[in-house]
PAVEX-32495 format. One line per 3 residues: number of its first residue (from 1); for each residue x, z, y of C-alpha. Coordinates in Angstrom, 3 decimals. Layout:
NUM = X Z Y | ...;
% end
This chain:
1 = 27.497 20.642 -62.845 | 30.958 19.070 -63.409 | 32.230 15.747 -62.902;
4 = 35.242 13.611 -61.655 | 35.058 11.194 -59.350 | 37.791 9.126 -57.254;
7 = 39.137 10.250 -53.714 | 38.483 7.275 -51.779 | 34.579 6.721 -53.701;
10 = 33.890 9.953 -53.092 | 35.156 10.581 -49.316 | 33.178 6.436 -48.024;
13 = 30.061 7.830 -50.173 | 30.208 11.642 -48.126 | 31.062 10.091 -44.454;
16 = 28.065 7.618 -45.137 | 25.596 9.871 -45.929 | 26.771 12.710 -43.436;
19 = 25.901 10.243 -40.387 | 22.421 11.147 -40.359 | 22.988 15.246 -40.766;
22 = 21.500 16.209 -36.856 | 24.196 18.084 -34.503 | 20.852 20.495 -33.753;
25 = 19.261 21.205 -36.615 | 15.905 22.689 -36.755 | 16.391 24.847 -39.659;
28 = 20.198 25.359 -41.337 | 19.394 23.733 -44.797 | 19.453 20.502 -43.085;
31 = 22.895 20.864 -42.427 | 23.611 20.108 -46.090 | 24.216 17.539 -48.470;
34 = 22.533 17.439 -51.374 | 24.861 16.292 -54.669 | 22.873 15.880 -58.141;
37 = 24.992 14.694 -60.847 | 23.525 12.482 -62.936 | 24.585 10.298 -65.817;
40 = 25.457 7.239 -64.188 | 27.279 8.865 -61.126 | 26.844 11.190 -58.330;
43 = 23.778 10.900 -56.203 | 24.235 12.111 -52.366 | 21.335 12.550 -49.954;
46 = 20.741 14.009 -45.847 | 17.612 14.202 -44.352 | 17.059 15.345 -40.911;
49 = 12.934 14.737 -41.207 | 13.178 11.441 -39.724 | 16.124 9.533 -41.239;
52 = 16.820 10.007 -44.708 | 19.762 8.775 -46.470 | 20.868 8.745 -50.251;
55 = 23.753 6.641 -52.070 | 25.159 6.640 -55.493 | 28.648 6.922 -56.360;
58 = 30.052 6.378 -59.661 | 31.386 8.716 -60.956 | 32.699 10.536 -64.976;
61 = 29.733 13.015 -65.444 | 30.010 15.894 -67.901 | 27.892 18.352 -67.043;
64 = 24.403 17.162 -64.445 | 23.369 19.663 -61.960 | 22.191 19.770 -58.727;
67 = 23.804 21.568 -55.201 | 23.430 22.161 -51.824 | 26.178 22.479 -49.456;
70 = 27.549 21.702 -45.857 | 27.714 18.447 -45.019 | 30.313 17.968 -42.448;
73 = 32.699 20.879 -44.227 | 32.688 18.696 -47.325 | 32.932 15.095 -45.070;
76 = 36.426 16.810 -44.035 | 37.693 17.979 -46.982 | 36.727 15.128 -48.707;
79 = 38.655 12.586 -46.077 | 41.891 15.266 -46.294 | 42.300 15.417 -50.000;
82 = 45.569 14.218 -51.653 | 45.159 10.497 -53.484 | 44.183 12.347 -56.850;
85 = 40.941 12.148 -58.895 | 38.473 14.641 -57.508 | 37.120 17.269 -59.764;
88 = 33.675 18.841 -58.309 | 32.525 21.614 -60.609 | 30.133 24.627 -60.030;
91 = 31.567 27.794 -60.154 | 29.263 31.154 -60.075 | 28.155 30.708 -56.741;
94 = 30.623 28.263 -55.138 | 31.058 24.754 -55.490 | 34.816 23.706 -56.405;
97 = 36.796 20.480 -55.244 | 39.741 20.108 -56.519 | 42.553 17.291 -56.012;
100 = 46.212 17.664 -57.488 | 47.244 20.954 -56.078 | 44.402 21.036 -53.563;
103 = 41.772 23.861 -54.231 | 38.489 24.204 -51.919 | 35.437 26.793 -53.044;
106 = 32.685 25.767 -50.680 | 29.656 28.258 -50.927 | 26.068 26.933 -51.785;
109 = 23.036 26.652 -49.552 | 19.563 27.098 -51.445 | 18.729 23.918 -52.886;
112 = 15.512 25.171 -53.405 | 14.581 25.126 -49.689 | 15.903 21.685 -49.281;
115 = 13.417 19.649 -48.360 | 12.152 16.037 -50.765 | 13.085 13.064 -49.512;
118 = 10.602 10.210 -48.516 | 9.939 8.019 -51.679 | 11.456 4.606 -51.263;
121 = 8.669 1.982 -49.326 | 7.874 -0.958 -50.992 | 10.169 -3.854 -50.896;
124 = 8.944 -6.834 -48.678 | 11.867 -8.848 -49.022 | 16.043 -9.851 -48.430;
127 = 18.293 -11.034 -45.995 | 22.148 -11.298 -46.071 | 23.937 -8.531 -45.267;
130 = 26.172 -10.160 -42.273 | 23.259 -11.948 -41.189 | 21.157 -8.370 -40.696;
133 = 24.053 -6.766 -38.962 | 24.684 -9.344 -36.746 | 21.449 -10.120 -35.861;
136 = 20.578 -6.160 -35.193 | 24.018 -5.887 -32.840 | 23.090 -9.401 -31.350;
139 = 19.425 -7.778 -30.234 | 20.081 -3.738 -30.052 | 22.171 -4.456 -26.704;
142 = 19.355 -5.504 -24.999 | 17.229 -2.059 -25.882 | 16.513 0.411 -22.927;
145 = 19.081 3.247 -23.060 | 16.116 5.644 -21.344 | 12.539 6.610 -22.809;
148 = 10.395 5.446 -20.176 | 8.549 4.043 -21.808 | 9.225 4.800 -25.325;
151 = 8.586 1.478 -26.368 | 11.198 -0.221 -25.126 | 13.954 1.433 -26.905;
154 = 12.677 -0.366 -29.622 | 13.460 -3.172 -31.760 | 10.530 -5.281 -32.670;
157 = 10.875 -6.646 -36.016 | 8.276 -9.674 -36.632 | 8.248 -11.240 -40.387;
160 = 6.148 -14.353 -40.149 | 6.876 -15.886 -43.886 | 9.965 -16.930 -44.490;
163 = 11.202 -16.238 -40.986 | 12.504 -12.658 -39.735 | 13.153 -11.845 -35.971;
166 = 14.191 -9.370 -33.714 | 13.290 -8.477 -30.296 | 14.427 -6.388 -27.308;
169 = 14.428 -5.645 -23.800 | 14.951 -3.496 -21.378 | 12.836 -5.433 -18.587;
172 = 16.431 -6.912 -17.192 | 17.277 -8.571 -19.955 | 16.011 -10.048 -23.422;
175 = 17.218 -10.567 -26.845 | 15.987 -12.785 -29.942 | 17.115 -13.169 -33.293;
178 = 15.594 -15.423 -35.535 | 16.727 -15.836 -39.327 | 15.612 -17.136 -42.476;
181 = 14.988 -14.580 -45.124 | 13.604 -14.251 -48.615 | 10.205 -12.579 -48.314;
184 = 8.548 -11.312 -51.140 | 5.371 -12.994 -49.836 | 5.822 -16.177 -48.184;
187 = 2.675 -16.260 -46.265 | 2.684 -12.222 -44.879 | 2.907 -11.607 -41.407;
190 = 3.895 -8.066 -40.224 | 5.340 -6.698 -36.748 | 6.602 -3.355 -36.299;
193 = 9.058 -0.955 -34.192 | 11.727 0.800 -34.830 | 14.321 3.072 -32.680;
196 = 17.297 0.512 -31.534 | 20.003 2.982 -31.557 | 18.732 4.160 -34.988;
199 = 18.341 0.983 -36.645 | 21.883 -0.183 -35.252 | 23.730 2.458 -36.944;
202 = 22.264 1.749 -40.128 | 22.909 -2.020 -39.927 | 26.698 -1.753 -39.202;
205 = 27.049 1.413 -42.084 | 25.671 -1.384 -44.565 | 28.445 -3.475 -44.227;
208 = 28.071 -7.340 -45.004 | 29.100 -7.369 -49.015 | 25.623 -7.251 -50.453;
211 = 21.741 -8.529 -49.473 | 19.981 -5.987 -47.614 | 16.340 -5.337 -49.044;
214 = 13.548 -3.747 -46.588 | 11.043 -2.150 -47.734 | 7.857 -0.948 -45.615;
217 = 5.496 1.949 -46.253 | 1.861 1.788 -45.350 | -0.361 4.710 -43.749;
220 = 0.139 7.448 -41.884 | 3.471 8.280 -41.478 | 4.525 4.291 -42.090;
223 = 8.390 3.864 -43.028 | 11.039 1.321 -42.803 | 13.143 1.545 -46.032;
226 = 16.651 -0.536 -46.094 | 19.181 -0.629 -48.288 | 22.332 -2.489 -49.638;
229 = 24.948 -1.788 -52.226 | 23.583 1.513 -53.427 | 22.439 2.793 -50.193;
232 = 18.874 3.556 -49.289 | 18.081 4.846 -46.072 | 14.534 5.188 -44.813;
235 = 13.214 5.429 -40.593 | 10.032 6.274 -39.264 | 8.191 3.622 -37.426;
238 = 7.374 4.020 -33.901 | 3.853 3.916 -32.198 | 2.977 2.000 -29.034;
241 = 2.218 -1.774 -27.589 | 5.461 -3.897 -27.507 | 5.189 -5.829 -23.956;
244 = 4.000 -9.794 -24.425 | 7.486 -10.546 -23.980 | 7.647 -14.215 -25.889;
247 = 5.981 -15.486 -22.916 | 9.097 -15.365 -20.799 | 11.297 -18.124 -22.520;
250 = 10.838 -20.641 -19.896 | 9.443 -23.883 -21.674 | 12.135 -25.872 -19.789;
253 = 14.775 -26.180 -17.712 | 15.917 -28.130 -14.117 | 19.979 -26.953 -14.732;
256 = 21.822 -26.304 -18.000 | 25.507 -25.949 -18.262 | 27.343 -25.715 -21.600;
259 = 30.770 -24.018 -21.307 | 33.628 -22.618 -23.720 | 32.105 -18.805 -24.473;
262 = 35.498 -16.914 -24.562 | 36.471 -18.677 -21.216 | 33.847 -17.818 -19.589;
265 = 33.241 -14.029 -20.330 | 37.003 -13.430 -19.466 | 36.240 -15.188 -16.599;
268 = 33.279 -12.082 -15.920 | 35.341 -9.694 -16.699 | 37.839 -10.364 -14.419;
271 = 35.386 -10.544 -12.043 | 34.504 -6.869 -12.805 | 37.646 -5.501 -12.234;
274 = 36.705 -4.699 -8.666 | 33.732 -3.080 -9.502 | 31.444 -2.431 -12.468;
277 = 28.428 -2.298 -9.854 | 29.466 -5.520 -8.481 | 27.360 -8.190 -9.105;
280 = 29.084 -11.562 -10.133 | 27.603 -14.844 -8.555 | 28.315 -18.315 -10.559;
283 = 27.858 -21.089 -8.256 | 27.424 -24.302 -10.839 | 28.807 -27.859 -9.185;
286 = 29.292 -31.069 -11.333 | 32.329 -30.228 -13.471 | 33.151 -26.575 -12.397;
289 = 31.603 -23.056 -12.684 | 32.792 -21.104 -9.765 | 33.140 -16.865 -9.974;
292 = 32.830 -14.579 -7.482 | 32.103 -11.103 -7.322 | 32.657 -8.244 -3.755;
295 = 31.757 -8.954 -0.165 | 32.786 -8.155 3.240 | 35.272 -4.993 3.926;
298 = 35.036 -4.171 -0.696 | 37.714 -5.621 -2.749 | 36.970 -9.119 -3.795;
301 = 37.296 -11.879 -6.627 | 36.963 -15.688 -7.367 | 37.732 -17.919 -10.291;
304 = 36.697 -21.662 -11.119 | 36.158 -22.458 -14.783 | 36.071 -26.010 -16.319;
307 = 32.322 -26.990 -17.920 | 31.866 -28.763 -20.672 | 28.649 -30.397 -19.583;
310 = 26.320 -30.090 -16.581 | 22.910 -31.111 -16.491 | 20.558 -31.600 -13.238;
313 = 21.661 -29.975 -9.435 | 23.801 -27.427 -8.373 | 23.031 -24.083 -7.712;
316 = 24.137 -20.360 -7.595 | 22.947 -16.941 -8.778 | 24.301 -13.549 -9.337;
319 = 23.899 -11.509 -12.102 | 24.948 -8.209 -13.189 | 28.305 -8.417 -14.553;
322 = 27.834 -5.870 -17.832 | 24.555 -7.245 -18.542 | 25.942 -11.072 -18.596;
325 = 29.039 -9.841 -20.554 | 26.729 -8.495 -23.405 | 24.863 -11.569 -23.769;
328 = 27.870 -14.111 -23.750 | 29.479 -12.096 -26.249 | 26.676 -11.473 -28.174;
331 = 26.362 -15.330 -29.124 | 29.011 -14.949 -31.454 | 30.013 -18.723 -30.660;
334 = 32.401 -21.105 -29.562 | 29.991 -22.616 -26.770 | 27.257 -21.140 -24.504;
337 = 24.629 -23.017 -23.060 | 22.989 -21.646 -19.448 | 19.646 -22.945 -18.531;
340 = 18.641 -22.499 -15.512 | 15.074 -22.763 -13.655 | 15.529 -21.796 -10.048;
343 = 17.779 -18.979 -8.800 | 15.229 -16.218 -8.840 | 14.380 -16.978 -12.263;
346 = 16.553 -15.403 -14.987 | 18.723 -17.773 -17.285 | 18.353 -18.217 -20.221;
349 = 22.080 -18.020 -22.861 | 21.879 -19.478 -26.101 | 25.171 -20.102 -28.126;
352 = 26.191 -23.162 -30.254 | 29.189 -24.046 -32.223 | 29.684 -27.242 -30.807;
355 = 30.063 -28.758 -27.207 | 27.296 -31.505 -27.310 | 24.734 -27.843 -27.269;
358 = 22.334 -29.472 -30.369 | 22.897 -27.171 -32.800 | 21.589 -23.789 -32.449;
361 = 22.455 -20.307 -34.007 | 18.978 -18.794 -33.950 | 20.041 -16.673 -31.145;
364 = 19.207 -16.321 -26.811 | 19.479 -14.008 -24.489 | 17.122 -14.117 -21.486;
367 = 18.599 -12.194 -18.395 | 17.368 -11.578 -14.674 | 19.274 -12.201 -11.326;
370 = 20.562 -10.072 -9.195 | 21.245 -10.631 -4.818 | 24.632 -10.456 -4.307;
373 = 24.943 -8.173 -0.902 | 25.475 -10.470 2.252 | 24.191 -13.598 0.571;
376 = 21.584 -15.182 0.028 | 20.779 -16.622 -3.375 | 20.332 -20.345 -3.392;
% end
């Protein structure tokens, strides 16, 4: 095995395929990164018997050959080398990296016990890349950080056509993302899980230059293959019933508000600077939102913000203040319409680029109320 490749290539191609190596391992080989040189470049791969990984760099190949060696140790060197081409060649029983007047000898783990990656699932169809990261960060927020139940630290992915979308919650609060997308069958319908925090990370290592193309497995052991740009990485599916939780978008509305997005969330978040357990009530009027957050002997906080529109009566509700922070900046918009049932009924956030609220970006954010200590809501 020889071959040269560039610093920067090779060092992007290492740290991206390193993310999945486990901090635990089960066994030591899975510490390792597995390089094959092959003719058109150099092939990397991690597997941790759940998430696999595997990208192709491009690199001058003389000699093809395959080796096994620690992942994070090379990730470091690689990131610390001098801006030189790289020369990676196998030496005896050591793999050499060399850079300018940098030398490394890195020893070799036994390839042999490495174990085969999952074969690539069959491709169901493409969405942008910046659409599939957004839309993953937009919906992951709203994923429960704890495993009871399971479930819900899922994302439910739903292709119906030529529509994708995404779904979360955590029972507080819930997220949907709906996008168009280029399925390889226009009429299939398919729902599945998949591990938020898991399928986060992969979204936002994809970057947004190129389409992302998932692929799905079928039997036992059923996959979720994604990749972009050269990089394939492949997730187990999760088991279990997702909650009927379409049913909870309120069909209409008595109050909706539309307000300037930015405005508003630094309005929150001043409102959480006496407390991060503090809930943060928003009393609506005819041309104002009013903020307040802290009762009695605690610290306490108010703040009036100008509406762009109001819609129907008055009223006031409280809200956690992290919770309503996520979903207003989650909207990735200029505008954020509230609609509002009756104050023990959550709200429902959906953003818009535009003040008059008509246009829609495919994305809301359903959260519950919260009593705000001494008060009564309503």
């Amino acid at each position: 095995m020889r071959l040269q490749i560039d610093r920067d290539v090779l060092a992007e191609a290492v740290a991206w395929t390193t993310r999945v190596l486990p901090a635990r391992p089960p066994v030591p080989v899975l510490t390792g990164v597995l390089l094959v040189a092959v003719p058109d470049g150099l092939q990397l791969s991690a597997f941790d018997y759940e998430v696999s990984a595997r990208m192709t760099a491009a690199a001058q190949v003389s000699e093809e050959g395959r080796v096994l060696v620690q992942g994070r140790l090379l990730s470091d060197i690689a990131r610390t080398l001098p801006n030189k081409p790289v020369t990676l060649f196998l030496d005896g029983s050591k793999l050499r990296v060399e850079a300018g007047s940098s030398r490394f000898a890195l020893p070799l783990m036994p390839v042999e016990e490495y174990p085969q990656l999952p074969p690539p699932p069959q491709r169901v169809g493409s969405v942008p890349g910046e659409v599939f990261g957004a839309a993953v960060a937009q919906v992951a927020i709203a994923a429960a950080r704890d495993e009871t139940p399971p479930v819900l630290t899922a994302v439910r992915v739903e292709i119906d056509g030529r529509s994708l979308s995404l779904v979360a919650t955590d029972r507080y609060r819930l997220a949907l993302r709906e996008v168009e997308w280029d399925g390889d069958d226009a009429g299939a319908e398919r729902a599945f899980l998949v591990r938020a925090r898991t399928l986060n990370d992969i979204a936002k290592s994809l970057g947004a230059g190129s389409d992302v193309e998932i692929g799905l497995s079928s039997g036992p052991g059923e996959l979720l293959g994604i990749s972009s740009g050269g990089r394939r990485t492949t997730v187990p599916l999760m088991d279990g019933a997702y909650p009927p939780v379409r049913r909870l978008f309120p069909e209409s509305s008595d109050t909706t508000v539309v307000v300037e997005t930015a405005s508003l969330v630094d309005g929150v978040r001043r409102m959480a600077l006496i407390g991060d357990r503090a809930p943060v009530r928003l009393t609506v009027t005819e041309d104002e939102i009013v903020l307040d957050a802290g009762t009695g002997e605690d610290a306490q906080a108010s703040d009036a913000l100008a509406v762009e529109a109001v819609d129907g009566p008055g009223l006031s509700i409280g809200f956690n203040t992290g919770y309503l922070i996520d979903g207003l900046s989650a909207t990735g918009s200029r505008y954020v319409r509230l609609s509002f049932t009756q104050p023990s009924k959550p709200v429902l956030l959906s953003g818009h680029d535009s003040a008059d609220a008509t246009d829609t970006r495919g994305y809301t954010y359903l959260l519950m109320p919260t009593r705000v200590a001494g008060r009564a809501d309503g």
